[in-house]
C-alpha positions, 0 to 999 in steps of 0.5 A, a space after each residue: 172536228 176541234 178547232 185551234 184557235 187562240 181564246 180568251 182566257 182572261 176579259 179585262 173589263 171596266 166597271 162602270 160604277 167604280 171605273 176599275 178594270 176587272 179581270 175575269 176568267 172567262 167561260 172558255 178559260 175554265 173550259 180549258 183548264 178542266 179539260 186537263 184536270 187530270 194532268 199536271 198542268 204547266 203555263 207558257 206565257 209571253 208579256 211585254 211591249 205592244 207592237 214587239 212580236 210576242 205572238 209571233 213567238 208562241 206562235 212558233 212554239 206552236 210551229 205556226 206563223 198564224 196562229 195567236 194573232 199578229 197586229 200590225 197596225 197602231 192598234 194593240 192585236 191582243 186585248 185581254 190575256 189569251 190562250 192556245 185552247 189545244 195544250 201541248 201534252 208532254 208525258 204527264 204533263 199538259 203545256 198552255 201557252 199564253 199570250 197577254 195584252 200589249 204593255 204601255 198602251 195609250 188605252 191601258 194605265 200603269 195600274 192595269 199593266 202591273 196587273 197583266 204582269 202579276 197575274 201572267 207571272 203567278 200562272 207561269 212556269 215559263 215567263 218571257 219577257 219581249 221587248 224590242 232592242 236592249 234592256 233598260 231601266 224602264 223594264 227593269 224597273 216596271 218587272 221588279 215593281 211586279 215582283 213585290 205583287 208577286 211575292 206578297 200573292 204567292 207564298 210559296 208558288 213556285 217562281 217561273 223561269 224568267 227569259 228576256 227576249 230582246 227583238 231586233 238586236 243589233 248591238 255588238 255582244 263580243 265582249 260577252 260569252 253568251 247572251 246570258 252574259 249580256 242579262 248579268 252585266 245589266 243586273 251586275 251591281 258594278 258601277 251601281 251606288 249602294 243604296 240606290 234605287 238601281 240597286 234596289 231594282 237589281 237585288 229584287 230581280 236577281 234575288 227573285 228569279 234565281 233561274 233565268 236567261 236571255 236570247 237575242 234576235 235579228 230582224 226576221 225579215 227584211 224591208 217591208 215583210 215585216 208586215 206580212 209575218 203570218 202570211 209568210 212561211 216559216 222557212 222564208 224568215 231569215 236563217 239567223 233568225 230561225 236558228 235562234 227560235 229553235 234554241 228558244 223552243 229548245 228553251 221553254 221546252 226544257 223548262 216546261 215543269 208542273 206549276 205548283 
């Protein structure tokens, strides 16, 4: 009987002559992607901070609270870039859904981070970011440093969707329409000096991913639960929090194309 499980897609080792990280696909990677050769293949994919629940998110992509792993210790619960071995079929066309090694951890340098972002945005047809709160210039500036990678990589790959998710939001958001009014605001030129490196960040952003959105969740359990996510059953995750997963399923879902 076939297994579910999430797999290794991408190994990042370091080589001990060079002491450079390298990124290898793997044997099951490869595996994967034959096994849907005769499909039109499209990339899910979700990067950001360690420790802020970007499995948790494909994991409900998938309906499953257990599915890609969950750490909750200081220790990163992704190494590597990883994927659901069992591809969402649409119509024609064959969804995988990746999971990437937490960003900024004491483990990893920001050369490897860049790397993870890069290769994970050339994949995708759907790229999410998720990070815990706001949207600062930190993110900005690390996803536009990513951009320029991509831009010199891709020639004329077609750039994915691009959806911030923001965790554990609890700012007031009612001078905004919509939470992708919150996005435009940040990437608004207003207030921002000609010429600056701000302004900078900001053209590259919004000239690259012309097709983009923003969703904002509440914390999805109270108290100490928090750490006990993929033992709980989905209908036990607070209602506000799970309304706003169903629009982000609704979301990547509807965005889904082919990768070119």
């Amino acid at each position: 009987m076939f297994h579910e499980e999430a797999i290794l897609l991408i190994d990042i080792k370091r080589n001990d002559q060079t002491g450079k990280f390298v990124f290898e696909l793997t044997k099951q990677g490869r595996q994967l992607f034959s096994s849907v050769s005769d499909k039109n293949i499209s990339v899910g994919s979700v990067a950001g901070p360690s420790r802020s629940g970007k499995s948790f998110l494909l994991n409900a992509l998938l309906s499953n609270t257990s599915g890609f792993h969950l750490g909750h210790s200081t220790n990163p619960g992704t190494k590597g870039i990883w994927a659901w071995n069992r591809p969402l079929i649409s119509d024609d066309v064959a969804v995988i859904l990746v999971d990437t090694e937490g960003l900024y951890s004491v483990a990893r340098d920001k050369q490897v981070d860049s790397q993870i972002l890069g290769i994970t945005l050339l994949l995708s047809s759907v790229f999410v970011y998720n990070n815990f709160n706001v949207i600062d210039e930190k993110h900005l500036s690390e996803v536009a440093a990513v951009i320029e990678l991509a831009r010199w990589v891709r020639q004329d790959s077609a750039v994915p969707y691009f959806l911030w998710c923001l965790r554990d939001f609890a700012l007031n958001t009612s001078e905004y329409r919509d939470s992708d009014d919150y996005l435009e605001s940040v990437l608004s030129m207003k207030g921002v000096d000609s010429g600056s490196e701000k302004e900078r960040i900001r053209r590259s952003f919004t000239n690259f991913f012309q097709e983009r959105g923003c969703m904002l969740f509440v914390v999805p359990v109270e108290g100490k639960k928090i750490t006990q996510l993929d033992k709980m059953k989905y209908q036990e995750l607070r209602p506000e929090f799970r309304a706003t997963v169903e629009q982000f399923k609704l979301r990547v879902n509807a965005r889904t194309l082919p990768k070119r």
